[in-house]
N, CA, C and O atoms as a DFTB+ gen file, in Angstrom:
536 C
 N C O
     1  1       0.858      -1.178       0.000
     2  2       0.000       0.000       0.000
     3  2       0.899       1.233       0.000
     4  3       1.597       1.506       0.976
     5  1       0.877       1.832      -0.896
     6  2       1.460       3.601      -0.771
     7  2       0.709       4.196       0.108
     8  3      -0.480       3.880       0.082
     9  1       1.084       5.056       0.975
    10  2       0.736       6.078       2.067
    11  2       1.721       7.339       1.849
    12  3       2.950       7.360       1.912
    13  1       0.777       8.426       1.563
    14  2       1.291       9.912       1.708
    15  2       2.036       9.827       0.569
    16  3       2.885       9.001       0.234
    17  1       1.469      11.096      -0.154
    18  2       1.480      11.605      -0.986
    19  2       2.282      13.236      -0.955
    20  3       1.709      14.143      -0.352
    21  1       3.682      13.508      -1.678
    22  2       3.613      14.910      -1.990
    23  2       3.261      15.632      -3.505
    24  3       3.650      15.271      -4.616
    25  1       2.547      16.568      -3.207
    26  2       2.565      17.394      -4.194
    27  2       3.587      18.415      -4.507
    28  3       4.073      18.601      -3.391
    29  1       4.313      19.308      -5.441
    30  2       4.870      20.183      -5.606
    31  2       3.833      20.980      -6.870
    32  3       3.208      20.428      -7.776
    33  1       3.909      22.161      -6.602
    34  2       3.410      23.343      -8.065
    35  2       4.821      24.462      -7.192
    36  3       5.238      24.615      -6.045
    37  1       5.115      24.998      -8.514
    38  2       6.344      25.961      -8.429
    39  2       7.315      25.854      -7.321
    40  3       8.291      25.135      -7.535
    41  1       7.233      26.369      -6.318
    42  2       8.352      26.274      -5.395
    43  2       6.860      25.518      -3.938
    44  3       7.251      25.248      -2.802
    45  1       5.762      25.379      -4.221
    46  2       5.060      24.783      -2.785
    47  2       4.942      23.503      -2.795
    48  3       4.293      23.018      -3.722
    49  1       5.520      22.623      -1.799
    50  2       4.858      21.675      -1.623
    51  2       4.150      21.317      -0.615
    52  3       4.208      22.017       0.396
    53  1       3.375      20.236      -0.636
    54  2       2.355      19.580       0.892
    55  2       2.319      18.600       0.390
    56  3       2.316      18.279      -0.798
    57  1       2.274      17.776       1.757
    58  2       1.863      16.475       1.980
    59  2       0.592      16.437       2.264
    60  3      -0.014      17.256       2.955
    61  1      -0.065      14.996       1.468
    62  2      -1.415      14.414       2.114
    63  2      -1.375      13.145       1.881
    64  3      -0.843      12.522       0.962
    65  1      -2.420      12.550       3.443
    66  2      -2.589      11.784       4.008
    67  2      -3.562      10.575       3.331
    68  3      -4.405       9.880       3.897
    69  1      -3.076      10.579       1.702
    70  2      -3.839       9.506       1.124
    71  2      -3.118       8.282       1.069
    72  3      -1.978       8.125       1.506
    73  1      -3.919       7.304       0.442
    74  2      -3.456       5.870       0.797
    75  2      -3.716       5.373      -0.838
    76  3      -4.278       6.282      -1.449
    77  1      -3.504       4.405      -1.529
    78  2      -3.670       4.090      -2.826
    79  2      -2.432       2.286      -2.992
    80  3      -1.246       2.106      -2.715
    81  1      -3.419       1.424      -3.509
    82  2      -2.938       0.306      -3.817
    83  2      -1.455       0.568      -4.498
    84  3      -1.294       1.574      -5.189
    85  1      -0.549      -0.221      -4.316
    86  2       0.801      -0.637      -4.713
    87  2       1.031      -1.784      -5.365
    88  3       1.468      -2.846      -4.922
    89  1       0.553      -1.358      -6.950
    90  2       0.365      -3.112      -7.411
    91  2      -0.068      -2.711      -8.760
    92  3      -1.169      -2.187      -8.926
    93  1       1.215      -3.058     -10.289
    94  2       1.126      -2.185     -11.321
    95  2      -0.701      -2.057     -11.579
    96  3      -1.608      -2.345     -10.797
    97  1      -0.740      -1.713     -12.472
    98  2      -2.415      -1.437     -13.278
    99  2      -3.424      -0.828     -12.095
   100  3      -4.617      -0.619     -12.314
   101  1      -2.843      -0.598     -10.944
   102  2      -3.615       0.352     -10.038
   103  2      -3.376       1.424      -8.943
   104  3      -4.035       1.775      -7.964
   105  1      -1.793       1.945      -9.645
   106  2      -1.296       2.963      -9.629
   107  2      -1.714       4.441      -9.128
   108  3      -2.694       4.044      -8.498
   109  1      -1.733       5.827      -8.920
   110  2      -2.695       6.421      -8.844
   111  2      -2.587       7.759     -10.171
   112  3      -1.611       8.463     -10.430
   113  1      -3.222       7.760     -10.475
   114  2      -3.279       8.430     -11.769
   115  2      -3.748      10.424     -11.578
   116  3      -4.730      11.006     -11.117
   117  1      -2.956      10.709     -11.963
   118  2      -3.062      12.396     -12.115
   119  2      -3.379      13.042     -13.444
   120  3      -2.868      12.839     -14.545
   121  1      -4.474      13.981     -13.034
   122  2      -4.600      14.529     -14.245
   123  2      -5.266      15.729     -13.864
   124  3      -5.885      15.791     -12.802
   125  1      -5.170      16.837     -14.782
   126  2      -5.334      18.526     -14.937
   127  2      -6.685      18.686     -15.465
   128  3      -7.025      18.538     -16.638
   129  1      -7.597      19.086     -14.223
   130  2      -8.738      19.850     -14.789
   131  2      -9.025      21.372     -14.879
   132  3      -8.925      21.980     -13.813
   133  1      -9.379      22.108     -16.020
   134  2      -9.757      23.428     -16.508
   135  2      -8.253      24.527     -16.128
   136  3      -8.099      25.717     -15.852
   137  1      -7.474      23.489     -16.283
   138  2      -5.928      24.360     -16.143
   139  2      -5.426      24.570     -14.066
   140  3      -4.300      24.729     -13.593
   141  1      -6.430      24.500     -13.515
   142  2      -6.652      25.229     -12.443
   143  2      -6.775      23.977     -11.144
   144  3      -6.454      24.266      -9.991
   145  1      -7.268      22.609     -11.511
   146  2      -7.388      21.589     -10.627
   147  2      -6.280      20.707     -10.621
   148  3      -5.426      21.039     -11.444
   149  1      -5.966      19.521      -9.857
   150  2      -5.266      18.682     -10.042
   151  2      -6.047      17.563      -9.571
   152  3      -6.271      17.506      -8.362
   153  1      -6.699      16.256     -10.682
   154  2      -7.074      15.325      -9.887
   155  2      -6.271      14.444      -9.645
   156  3      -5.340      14.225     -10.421
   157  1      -6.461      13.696      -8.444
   158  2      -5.512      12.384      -8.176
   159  2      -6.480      11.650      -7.946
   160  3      -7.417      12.139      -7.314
   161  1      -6.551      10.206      -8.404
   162  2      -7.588       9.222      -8.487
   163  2      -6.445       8.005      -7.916
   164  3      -5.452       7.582      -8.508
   165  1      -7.058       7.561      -6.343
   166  2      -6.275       6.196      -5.864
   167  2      -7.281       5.502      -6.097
   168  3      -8.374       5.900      -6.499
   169  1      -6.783       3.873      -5.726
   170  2      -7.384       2.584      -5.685
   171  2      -7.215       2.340      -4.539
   172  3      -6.149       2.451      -3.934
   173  1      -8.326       1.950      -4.075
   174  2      -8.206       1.851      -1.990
   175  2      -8.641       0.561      -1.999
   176  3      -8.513      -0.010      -0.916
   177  1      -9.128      -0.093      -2.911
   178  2      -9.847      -1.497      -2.838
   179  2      -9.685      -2.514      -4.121
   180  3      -9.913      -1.924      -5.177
   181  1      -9.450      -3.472      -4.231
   182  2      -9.480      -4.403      -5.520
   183  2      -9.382      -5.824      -5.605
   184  3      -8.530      -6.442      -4.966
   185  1     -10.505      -6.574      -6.628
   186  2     -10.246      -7.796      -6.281
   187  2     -11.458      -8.308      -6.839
   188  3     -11.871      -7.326      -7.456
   189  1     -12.538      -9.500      -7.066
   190  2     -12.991      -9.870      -7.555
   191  2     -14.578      -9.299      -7.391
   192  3     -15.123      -9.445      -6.297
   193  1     -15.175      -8.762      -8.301
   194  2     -16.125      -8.225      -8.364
   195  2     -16.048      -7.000      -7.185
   196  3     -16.824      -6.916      -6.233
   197  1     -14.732      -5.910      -7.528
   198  2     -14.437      -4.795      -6.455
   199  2     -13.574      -4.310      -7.117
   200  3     -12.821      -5.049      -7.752
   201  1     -13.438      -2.894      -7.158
   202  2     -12.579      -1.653      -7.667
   203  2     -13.202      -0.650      -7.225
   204  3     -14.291      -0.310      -7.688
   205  1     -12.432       0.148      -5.985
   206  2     -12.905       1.075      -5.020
   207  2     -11.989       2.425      -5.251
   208  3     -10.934       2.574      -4.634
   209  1     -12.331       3.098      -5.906
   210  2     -11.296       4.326      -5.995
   211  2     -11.633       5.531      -5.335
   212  3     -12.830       5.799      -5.449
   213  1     -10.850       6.493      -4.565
   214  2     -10.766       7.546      -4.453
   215  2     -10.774       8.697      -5.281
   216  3     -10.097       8.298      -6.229
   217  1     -11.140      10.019      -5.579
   218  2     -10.622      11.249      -6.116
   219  2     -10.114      12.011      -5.380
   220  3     -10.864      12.290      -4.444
   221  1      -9.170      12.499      -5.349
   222  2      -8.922      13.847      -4.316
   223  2      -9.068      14.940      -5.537
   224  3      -8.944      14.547      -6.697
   225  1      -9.390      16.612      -5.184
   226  2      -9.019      17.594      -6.176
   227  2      -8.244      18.595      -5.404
   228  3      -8.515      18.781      -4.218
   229  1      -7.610      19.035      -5.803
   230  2      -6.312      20.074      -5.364
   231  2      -6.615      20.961      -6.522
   232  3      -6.900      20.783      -7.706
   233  1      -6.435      22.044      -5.685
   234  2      -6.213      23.620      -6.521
   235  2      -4.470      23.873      -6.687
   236  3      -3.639      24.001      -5.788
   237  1      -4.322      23.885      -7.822
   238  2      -2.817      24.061      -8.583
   239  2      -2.314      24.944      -7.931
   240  3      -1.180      24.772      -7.483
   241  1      -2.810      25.793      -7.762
   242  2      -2.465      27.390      -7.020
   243  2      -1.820      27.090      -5.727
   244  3      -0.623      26.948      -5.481
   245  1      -3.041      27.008      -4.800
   246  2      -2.855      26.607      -2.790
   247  2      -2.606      25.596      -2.801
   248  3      -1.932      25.417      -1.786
   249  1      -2.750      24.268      -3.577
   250  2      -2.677      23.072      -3.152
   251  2      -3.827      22.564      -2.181
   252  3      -3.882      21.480      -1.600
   253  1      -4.764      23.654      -2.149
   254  2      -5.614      23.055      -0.852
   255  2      -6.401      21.896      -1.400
   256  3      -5.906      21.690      -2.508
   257  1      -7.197      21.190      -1.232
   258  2      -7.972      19.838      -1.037
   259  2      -9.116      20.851      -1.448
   260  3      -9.276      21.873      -0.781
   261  1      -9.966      20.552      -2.620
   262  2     -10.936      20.978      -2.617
   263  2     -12.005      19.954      -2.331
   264  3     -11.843      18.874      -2.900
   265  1     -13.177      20.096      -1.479
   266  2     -14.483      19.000      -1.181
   267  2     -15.159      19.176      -2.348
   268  3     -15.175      20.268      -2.916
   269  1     -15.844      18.001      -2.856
   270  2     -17.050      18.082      -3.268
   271  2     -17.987      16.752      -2.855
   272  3     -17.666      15.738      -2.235
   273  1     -18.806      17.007      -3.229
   274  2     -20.300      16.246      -2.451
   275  2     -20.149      14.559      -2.826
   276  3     -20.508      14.288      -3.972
   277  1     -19.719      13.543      -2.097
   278  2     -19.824      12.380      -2.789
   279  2     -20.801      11.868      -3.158
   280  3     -21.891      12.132      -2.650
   281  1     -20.611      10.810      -4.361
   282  2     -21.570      10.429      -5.270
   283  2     -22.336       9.565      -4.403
   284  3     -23.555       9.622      -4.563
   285  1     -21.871       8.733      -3.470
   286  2     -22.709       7.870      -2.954
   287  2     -23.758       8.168      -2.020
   288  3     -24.831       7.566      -2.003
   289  1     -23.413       9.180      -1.179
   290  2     -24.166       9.921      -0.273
   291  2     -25.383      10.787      -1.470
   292  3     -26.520      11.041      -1.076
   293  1     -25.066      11.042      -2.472
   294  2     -26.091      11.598      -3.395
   295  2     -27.363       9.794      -3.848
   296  3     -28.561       9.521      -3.928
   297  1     -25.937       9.066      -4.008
   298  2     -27.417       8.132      -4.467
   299  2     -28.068       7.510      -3.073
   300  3     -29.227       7.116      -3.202
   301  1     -27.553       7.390      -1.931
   302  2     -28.039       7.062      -0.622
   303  2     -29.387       8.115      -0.415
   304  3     -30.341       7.673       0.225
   305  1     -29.442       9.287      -0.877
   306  2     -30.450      10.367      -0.098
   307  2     -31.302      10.253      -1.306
   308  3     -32.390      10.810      -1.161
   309  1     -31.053       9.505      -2.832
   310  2     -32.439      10.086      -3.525
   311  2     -32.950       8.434      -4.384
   312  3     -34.074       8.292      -4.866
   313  1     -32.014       7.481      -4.414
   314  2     -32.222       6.548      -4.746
   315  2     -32.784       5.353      -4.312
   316  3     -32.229       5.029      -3.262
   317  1     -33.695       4.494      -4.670
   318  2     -34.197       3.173      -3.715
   319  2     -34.785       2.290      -4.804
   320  3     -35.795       2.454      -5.488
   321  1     -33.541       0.929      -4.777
   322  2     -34.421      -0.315      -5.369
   323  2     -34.689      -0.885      -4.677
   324  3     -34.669      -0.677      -3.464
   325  1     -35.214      -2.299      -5.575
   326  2     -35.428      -3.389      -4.967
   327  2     -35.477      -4.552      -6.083
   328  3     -35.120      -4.114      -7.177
   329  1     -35.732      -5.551      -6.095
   330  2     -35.059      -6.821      -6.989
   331  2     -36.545      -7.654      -6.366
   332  3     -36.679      -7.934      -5.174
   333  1     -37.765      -8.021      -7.624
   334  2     -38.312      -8.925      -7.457
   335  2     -38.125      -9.466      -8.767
   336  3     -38.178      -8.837      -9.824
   337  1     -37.774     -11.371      -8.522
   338  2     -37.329     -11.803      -9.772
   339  2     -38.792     -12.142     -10.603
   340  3     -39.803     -12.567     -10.043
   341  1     -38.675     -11.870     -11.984
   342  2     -37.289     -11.181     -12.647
   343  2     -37.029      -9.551     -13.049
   344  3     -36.467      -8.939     -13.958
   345  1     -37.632      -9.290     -12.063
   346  2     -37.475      -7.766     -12.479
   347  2     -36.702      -7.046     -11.538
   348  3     -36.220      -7.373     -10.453
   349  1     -36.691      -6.107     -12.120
   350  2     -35.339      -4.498     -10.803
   351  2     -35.901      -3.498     -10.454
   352  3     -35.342      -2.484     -10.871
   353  1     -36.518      -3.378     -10.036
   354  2     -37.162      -1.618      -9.712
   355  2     -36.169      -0.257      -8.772
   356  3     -35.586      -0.046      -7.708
   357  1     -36.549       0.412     -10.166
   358  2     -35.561       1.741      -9.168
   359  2     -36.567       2.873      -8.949
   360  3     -37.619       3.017      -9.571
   361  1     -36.070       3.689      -7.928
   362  2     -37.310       5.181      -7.645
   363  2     -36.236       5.952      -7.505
   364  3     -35.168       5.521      -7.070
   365  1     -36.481       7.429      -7.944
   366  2     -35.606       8.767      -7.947
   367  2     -36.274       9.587      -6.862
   368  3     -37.492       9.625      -6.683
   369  1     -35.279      10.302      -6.087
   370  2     -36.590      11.527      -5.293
   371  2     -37.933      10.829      -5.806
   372  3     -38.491      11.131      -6.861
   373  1     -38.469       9.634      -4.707
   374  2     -39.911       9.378      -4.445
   375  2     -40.781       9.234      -5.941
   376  3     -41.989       8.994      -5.955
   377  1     -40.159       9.376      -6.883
   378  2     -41.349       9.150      -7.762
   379  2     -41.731       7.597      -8.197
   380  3     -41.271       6.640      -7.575
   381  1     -42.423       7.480      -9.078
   382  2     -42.815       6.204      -9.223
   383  2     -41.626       5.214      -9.623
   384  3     -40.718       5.443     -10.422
   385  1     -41.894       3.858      -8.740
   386  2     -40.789       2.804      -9.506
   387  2     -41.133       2.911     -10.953
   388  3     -42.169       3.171     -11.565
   389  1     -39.637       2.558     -11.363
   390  2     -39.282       1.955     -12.890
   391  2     -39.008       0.980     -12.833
   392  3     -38.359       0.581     -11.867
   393  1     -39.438       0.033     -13.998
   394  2     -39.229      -1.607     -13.781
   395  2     -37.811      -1.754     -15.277
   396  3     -37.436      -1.079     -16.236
   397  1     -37.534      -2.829     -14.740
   398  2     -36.498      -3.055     -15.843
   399  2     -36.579      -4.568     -15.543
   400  3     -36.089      -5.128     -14.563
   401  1     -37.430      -5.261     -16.766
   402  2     -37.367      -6.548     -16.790
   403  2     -35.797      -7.195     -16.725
   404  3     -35.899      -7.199     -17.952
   405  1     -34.657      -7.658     -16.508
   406  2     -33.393      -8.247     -16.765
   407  2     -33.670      -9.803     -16.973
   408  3     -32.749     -10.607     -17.115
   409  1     -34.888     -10.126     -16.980
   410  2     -35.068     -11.551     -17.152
   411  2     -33.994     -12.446     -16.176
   412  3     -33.531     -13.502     -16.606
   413  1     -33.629     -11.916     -14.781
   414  2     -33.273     -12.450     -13.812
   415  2     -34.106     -14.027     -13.221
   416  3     -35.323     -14.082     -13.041
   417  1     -33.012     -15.390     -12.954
   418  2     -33.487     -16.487     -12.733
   419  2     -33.006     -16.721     -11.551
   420  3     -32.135     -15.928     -11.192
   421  1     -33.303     -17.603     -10.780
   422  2     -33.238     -17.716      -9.424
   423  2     -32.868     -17.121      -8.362
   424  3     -31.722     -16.680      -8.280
   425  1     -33.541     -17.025      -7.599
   426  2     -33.764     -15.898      -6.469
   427  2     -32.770     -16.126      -5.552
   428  3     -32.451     -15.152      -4.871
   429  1     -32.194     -17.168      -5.359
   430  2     -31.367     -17.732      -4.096
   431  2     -30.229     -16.919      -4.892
   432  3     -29.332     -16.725      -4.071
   433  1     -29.866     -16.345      -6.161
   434  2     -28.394     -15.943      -6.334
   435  2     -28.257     -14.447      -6.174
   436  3     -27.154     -13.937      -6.370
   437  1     -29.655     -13.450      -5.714
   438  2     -29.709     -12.102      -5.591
   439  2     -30.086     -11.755      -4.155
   440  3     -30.700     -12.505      -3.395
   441  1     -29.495     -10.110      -3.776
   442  2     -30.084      -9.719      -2.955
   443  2     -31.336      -8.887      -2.879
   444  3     -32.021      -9.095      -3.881
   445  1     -31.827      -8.109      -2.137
   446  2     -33.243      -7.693      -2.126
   447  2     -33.274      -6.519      -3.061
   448  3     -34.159      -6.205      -3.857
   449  1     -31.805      -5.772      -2.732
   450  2     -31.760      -4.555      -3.417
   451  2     -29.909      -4.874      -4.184
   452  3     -28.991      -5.666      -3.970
   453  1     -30.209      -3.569      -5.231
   454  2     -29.475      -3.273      -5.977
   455  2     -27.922      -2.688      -5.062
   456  3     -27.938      -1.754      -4.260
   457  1     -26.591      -3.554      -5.458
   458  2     -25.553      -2.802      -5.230
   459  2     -24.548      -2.052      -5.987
   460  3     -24.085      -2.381      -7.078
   461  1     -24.340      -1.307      -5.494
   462  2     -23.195       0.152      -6.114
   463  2     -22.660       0.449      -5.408
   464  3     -22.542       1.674      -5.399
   465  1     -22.001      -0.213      -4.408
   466  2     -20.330       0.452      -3.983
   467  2     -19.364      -0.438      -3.869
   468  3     -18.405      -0.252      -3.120
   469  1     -19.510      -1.478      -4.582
   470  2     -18.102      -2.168      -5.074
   471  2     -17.504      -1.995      -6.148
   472  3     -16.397      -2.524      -6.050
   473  1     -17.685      -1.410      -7.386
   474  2     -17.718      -0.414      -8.106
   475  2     -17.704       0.891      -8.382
   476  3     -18.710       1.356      -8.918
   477  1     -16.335       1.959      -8.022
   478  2     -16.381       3.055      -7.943
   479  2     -14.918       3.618      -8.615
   480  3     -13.740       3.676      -8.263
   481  1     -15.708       3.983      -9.766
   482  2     -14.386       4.223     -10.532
   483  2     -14.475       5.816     -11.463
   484  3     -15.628       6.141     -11.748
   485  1     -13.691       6.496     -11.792
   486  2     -13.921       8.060     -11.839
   487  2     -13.282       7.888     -13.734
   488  3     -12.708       6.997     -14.360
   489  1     -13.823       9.369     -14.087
   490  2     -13.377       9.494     -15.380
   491  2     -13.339      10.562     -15.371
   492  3     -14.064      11.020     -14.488
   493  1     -12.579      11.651     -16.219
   494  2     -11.596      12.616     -16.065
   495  2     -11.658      13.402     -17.284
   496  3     -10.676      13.144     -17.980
   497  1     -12.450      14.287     -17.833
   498  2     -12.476      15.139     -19.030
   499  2     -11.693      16.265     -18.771
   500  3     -10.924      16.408     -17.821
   501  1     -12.021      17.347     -19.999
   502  2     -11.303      18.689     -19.453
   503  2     -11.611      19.295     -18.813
   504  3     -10.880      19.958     -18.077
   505  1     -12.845      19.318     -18.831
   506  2     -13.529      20.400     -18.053
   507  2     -14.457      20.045     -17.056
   508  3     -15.268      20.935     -16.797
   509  1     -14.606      18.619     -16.200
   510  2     -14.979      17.979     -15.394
   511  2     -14.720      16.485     -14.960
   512  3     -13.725      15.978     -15.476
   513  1     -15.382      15.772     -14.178
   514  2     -14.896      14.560     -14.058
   515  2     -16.690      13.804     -13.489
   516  3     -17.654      14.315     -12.920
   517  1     -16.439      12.568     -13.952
   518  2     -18.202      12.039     -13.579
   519  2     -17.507      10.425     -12.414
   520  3     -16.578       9.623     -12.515
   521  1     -18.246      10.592     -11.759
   522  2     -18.560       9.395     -10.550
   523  2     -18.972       8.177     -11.376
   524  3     -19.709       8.449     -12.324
   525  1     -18.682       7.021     -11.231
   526  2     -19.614       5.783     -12.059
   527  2     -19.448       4.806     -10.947
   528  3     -18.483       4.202     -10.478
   529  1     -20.683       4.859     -10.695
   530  2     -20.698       3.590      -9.540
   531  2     -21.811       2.546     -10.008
   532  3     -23.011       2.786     -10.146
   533  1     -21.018       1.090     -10.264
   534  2     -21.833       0.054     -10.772
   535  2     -21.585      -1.417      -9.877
   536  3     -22.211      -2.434     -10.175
């Protein structure tokens, strides 16, 4: 496991207190958003049906840690399935279930509801970055 991380921009550096797998193909990967961010994307988790990644964002400038709102806590407060075979039902902010037939077969191999956090992996444009949790 890698622990602690430095950054340098021009003459500043800081340390932070991230953690990220040590093990080629899950490396932690850096990349420049809108000239002005720095993302760093670790792997905190991996392994069979699991890939758990981190984002941190840093301002190029201060180096400070910028927050933003995690994705999961967004789908925890507005999302709710449930799994009757063979179907999936999802609801958004309270509105009506949606069904999605998957033509799912035996019940003994599912749980009640739908999971998304063994699956958390980030993608990185220019001018933003999107959460994908599957």
């Amino acid at each position: 496991m890698l622990k602690g991380f430095y950054l340098k921009y021009n003459n500043t550096v800081k340390y932070f207190d991230w953690e990220s797998i040590d093990k080629t193909g899950f490396y932690p990967t850096i990349s420049l958003i809108q000239d002005k961010y720095i993302s760093i994307i670790c792997t905190i988790g991996e392994g069979s049906e699991l890939n758990k990644q981190e984002m941190h964002l840093v301002n190029i400038y201060s180096l400070a840690e910028v927050k933003y709102q995690d994705l999961l806590d967004i789908i925890r407060k507005h999302a709710s399935t449930k799994i009757e075979i063979p179907n999936v039902y999802i609801k958004i902010n309270n509105d009506a279930w949606r069904e999605s037939n998957l033509n799912l077969k035996n019940s003994s191999n599912y749980f009640e509801t739908v999971s998304y956090e063994n699956i958390i992996t980030y993608e990185i444009g220019d001018n933003s970055f999107a959460v994908i949790a599957k």
